[in-house]
C-alpha positions in Angstrom: -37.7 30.7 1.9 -41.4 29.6 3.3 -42.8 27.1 0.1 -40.4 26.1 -1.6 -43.1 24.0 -3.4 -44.3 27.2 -4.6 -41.0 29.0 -5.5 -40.5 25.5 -7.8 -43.7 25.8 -9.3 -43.4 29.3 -10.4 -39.8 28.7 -12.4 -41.8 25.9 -14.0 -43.7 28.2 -15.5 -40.7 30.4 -17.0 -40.6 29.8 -20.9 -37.6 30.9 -22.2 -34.8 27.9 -20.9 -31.8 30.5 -20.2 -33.8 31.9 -17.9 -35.4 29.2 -16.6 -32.0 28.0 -15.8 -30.6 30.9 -14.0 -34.1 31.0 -11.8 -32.9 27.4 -10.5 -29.9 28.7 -9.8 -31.1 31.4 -7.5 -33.3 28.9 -5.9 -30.5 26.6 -5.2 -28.1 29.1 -4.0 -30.1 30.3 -0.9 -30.6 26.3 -0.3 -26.9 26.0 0.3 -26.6 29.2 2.1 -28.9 28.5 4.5 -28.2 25.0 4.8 -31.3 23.3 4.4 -31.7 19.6 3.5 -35.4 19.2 3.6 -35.4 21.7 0.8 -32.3 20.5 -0.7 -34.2 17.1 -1.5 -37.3 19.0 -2.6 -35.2 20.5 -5.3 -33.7 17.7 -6.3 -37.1 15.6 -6.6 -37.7 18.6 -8.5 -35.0 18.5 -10.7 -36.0 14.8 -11.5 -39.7 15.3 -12.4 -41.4 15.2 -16.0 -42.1 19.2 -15.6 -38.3 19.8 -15.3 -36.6 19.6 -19.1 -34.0 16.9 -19.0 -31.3 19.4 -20.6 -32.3 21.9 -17.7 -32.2 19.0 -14.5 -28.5 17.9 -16.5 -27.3 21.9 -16.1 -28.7 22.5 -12.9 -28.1 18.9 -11.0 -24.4 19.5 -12.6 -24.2 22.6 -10.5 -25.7 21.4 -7.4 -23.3 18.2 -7.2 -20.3 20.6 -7.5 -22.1 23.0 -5.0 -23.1 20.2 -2.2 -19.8 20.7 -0.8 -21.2 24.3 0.6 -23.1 22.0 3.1 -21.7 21.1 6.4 -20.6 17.7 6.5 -23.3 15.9 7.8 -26.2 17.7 5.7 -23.7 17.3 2.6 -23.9 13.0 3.0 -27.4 12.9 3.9 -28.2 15.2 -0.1 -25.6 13.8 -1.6 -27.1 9.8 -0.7 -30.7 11.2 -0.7 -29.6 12.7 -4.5 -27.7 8.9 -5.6 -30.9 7.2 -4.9 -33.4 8.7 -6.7 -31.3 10.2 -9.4 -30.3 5.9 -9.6 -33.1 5.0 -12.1 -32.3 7.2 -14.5 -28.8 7.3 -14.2 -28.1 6.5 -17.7 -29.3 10.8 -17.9 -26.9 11.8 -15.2 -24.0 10.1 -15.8 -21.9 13.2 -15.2 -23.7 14.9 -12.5 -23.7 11.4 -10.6 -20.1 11.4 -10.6 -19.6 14.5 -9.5 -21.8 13.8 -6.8 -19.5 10.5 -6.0 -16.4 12.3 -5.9 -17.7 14.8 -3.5 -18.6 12.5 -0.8 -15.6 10.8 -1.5 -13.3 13.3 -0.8 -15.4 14.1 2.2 -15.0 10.4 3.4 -10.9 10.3 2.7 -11.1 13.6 5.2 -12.4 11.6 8.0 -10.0 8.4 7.0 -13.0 6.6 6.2 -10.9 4.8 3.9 -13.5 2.1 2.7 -16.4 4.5 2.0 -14.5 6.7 0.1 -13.3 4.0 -2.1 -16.7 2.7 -2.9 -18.0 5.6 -3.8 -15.3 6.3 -6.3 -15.9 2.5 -7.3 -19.3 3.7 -8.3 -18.8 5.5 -11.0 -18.8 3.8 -14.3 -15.6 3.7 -15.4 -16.1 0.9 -18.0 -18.8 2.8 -20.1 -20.3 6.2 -20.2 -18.8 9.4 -21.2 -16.2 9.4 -18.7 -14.8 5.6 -18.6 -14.2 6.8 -22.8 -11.6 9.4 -20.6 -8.0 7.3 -20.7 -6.5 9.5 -17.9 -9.1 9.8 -16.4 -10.3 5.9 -15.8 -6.3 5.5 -15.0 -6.4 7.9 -12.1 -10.0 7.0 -10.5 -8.6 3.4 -10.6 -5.1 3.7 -9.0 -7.1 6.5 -6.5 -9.7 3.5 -5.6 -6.7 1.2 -5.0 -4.3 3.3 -2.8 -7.7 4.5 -0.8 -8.0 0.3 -0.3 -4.5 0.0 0.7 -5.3 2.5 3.1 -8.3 0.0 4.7 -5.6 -2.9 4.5 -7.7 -4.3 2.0 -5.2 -5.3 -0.3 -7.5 -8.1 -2.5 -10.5 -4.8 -3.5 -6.8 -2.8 -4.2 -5.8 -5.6 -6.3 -9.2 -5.4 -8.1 -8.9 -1.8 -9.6 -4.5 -1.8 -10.1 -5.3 -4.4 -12.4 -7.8 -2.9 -14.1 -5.5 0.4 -14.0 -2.7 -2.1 -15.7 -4.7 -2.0 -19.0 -4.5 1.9 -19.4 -0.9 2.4 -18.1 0.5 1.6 -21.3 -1.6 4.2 -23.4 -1.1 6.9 -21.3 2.6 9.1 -20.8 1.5 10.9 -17.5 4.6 10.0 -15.9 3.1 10.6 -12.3 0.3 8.5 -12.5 2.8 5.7 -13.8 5.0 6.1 -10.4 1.4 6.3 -8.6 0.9 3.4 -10.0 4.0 1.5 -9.3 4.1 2.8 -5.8 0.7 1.1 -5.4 1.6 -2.2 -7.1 4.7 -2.4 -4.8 2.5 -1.8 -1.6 0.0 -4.8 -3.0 2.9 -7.1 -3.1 3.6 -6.1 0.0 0.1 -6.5 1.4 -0.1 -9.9 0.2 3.3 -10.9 1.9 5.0 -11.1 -1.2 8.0 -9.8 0.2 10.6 -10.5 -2.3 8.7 -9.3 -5.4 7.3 -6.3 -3.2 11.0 -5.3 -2.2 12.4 -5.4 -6.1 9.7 -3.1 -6.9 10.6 -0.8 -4.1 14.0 -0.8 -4.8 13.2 0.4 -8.2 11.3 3.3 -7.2 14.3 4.7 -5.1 16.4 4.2 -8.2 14.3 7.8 -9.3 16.3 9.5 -11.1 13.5 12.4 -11.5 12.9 14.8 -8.7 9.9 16.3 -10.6 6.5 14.2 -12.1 3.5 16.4 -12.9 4.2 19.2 -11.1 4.7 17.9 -8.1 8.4 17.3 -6.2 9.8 14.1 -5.1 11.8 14.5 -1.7 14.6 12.8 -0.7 12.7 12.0 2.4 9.7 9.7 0.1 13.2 8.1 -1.9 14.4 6.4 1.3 11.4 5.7 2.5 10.5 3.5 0.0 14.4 2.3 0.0 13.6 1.1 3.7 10.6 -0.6 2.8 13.0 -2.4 0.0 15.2 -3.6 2.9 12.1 -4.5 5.4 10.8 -6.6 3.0 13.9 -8.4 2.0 14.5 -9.0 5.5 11.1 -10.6 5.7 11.3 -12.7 2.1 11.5 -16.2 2.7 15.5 -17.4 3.1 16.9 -18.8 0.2 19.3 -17.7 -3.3 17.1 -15.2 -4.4 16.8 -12.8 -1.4 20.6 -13.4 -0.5 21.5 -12.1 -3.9 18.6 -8.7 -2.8 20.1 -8.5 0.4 23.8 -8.3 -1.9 22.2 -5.6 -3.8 20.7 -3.7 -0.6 24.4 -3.6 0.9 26.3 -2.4 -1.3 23.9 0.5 -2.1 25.6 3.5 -0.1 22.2 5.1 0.5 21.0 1.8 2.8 24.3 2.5 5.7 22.2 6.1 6.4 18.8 3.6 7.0 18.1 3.1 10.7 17.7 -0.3 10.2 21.0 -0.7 8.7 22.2 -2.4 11.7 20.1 -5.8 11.0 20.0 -5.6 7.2 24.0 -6.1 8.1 23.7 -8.7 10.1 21.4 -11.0 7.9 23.0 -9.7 4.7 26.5 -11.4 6.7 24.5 -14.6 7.6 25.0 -14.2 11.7 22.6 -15.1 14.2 20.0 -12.7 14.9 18.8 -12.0 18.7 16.0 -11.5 20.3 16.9 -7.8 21.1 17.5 -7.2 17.6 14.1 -8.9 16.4 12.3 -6.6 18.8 13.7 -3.6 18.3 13.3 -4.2 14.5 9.5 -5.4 15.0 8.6 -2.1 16.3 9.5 -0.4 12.4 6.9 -3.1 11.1 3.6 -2.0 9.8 0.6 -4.4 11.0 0.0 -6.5 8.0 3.8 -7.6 8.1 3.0 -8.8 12.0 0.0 -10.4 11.0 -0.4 -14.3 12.4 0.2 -17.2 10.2 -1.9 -20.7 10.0 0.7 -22.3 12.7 0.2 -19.4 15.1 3.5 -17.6 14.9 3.7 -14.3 12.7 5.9 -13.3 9.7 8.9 -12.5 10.9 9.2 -15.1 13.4 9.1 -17.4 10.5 11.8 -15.4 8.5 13.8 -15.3 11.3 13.7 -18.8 12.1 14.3 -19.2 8.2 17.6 -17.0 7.9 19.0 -18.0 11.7 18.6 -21.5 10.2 20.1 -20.7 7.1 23.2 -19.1 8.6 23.7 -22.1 11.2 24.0 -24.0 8.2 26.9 -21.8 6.8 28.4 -22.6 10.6 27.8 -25.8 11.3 28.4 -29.2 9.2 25.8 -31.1 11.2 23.6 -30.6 14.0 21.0 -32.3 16.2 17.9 -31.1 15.9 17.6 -30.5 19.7 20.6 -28.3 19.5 19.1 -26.6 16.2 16.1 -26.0 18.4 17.9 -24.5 21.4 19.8 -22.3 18.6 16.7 -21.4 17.0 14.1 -20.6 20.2 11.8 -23.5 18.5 11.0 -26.9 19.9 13.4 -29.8 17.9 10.6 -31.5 15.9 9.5 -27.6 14.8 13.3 -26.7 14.0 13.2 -30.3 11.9 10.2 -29.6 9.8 11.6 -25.6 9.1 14.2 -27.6 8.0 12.7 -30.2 6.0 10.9 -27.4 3.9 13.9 -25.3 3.1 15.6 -28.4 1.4 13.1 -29.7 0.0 12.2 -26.1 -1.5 16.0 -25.9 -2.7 15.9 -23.0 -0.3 19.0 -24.6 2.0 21.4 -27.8 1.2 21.5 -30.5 3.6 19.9 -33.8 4.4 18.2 -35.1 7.8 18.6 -38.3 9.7 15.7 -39.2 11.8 17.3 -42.2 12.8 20.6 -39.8 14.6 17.7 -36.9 14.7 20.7 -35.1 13.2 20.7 -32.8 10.2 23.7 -32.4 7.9 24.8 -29.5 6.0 26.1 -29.4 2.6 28.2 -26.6 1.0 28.9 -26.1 -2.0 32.5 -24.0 -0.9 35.6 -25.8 0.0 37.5 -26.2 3.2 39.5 -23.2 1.9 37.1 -21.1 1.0 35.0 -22.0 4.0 38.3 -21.4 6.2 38.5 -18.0 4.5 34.4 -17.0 5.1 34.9 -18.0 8.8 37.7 -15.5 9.5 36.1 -12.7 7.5 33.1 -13.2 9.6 35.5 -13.2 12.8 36.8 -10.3 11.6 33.6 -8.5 11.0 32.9 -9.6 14.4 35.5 -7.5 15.8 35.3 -4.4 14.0 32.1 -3.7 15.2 33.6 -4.9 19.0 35.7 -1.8 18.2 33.3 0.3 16.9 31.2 0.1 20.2 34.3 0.5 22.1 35.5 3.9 20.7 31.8 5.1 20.9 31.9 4.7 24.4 34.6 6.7 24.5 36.8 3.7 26.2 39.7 3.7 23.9 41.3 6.6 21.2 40.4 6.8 17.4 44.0 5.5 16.3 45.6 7.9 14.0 
């Protein structure tokens, strides 16, 4: 089409409004067909003009945002931006067509993992007023969508943002997979923010499912455990103390957790031994890069919760200690192994006291001699089985019948 000026101009002139309508319509289909954003943002300028009804520009700027994504990509942002500008001062007209618009370019953005964008267009729309923040459901899901696309950009304090606002509508709604949508995204928030402990409880809930099917769609067993292995990451990364010992309890006795790959470790710290470095590393390499993230003093999050348990199960070993044989046993320097230390008692987190003038520490336990007699040869024993294990593995000695 040559003037498009023109071909505007005439429909102006069209009386009767049904027609007037569908003669838009014909105009803005050969824009998208031909794929023209000069004339694209003719029409919409068009569309926004004093000669242009407003119940006509609402119909046909309706059917153009639903239409834009006929446009290649490229030409699709640069009408869809060109359209949110100028359509901006009188937004309070287009509330629907504006959001259509947003949720176009947004779903566009999440297809080239431009996480961020996506989620601020989304974060556009009004959702507090307007026709559609009146919508429950529909607030509910743009909020938890926002949030997740966040979570995707490791941007866990914007995610924060809109799952809160999504936790004043999840009571009054009974869409049952929006409510695990939104617990999955809560859980991943603690997570984010290295609350490891709350983050694994509410992991460990959501592998509890007892559905297999939420709004049509099918939970695998495959999305079960993988939230169940986040459950036992987590734990394993929770700062040492009562409370994760009585998770990692939980975690162990669960049958489903011996099938984990990570099963191996969660035994170990869920038995109180020593962890090595080979373990550490191997296990590091399952981490996801906010859980390897650097703390104030330089060393990273599971290097602290390693140092935190290994301490904690050297105290289930050891009645006292020096701290420069704590710090050989640990990896750390002695006046490091004595301030770990020094936190996890005076947290409650460990029993003990410390004697700077002996640089010794001093364990207490609450078991007796008996009882402590007893948890030293279960651990020997524990010890050995999996000596045996290894051996019939190799093949070096027969299964005994």
């Amino acid at each position: 089409m040559g003037d498009m000026g023109a071909a505007l101009r005439a429909v102006v002139g069209v009386a009767e409004p049904k027609a007037k309508v569908e003669a838009y319509r014909a105009l803005l289909a050969d824009v998208i067909a031909r794929n023209d954003v000069e004339h694209a943002k003719q029409f919409v300028d068009h569309m926004l003009c004093e000669d242009v009804p407003l119940v006509v520009a609402r119909q046909v700027l309706q059917q153009m945002a639903g239409e834009l994504r006929g446009l290649q990509p490229e030409q699709h942002k640069a009408v869809a931006h060109y359209a949110l500008t100028h359509i901006q001062p009188r937004v309070v007209s287009f509330e629907e067509q504006v959001a259509v618009i947003r949720e176009g370019l947004a779903l566009l953005y999440e297809g080239e993992e431009e996480w961020a964008k996506a989620a601020q267009m989304l974060a556009g729309i009004d959702l507090d007023g307007g026709s559609r923040g009146q919508d429950v459901a529909y607030r509910l899901s743009k909020c938890i969508k926002i949030a997740l696309l966040y979570l995707e950009d490791d941007d866990a304090v914007n995610a924060e943002t809109f799952i809160k606002k999504a936790s004043f509508d999840i009571g009054q709604h009974s869409d049952q997979a929006l409510a695990l949508q939104y617990k999955v995204c809560y859980a991943r928030i603690l997570d984010s923010k290295r609350k490891f402990l709350e983050a694994a409880l509410k992991y460990y809930d959501l592998s509890q499912l007892d559905q297999r099917e939420l709004g049509g769609k099918q939970v695998d067993e495959g999305e079960l455990e993988a939230v169940l292995n986040a459950a036992v990451t987590c734990t394993i990364l929770a700062a040492a103390g009562p409370q994760r010992s009585r998770m990692l309890a939980t975690l162990y006795k669960d049958e489903r957790c011996s099938q984990l790959k990570i099963y191996p470790i969660l035994q170990k710290v869920y038995l109180e031994r020593i962890l090595r470095s080979p373990e550490v590393q191997a296990f590091a390499e399952e981490l996801k890069p906010h859980q390897k993230a650097l703390l104030a003093d330089g060393s990273t999050v599971l290097d602290r919760a390693v140092i935190e348990h290994n301490l904690l199960s050297a105290s289930k070993l050891y009645t006292n200690i020096s701290f420069e044989e704590l710090g050989a046993l640990l990896g750390i320097a002695a006046h490091t192994a004595e301030k770990v230390a020094a936190r996890m008692i005076s947290e409650d987190r460990m029993k003990g006291t410390i004697d700077q003038v002996e640089a010794v520490i001093h364990f207490d336990n609450d078991i007796d001699d008996l009882q402590q007699w007893d948890h030293q040869i279960a651990s020997l024993c524990h010890a050995l089985n999996d000596i045996l294990d290894g051996v019939v593995k190799k093949g070096a000695m027969p299964v005994p019948v």
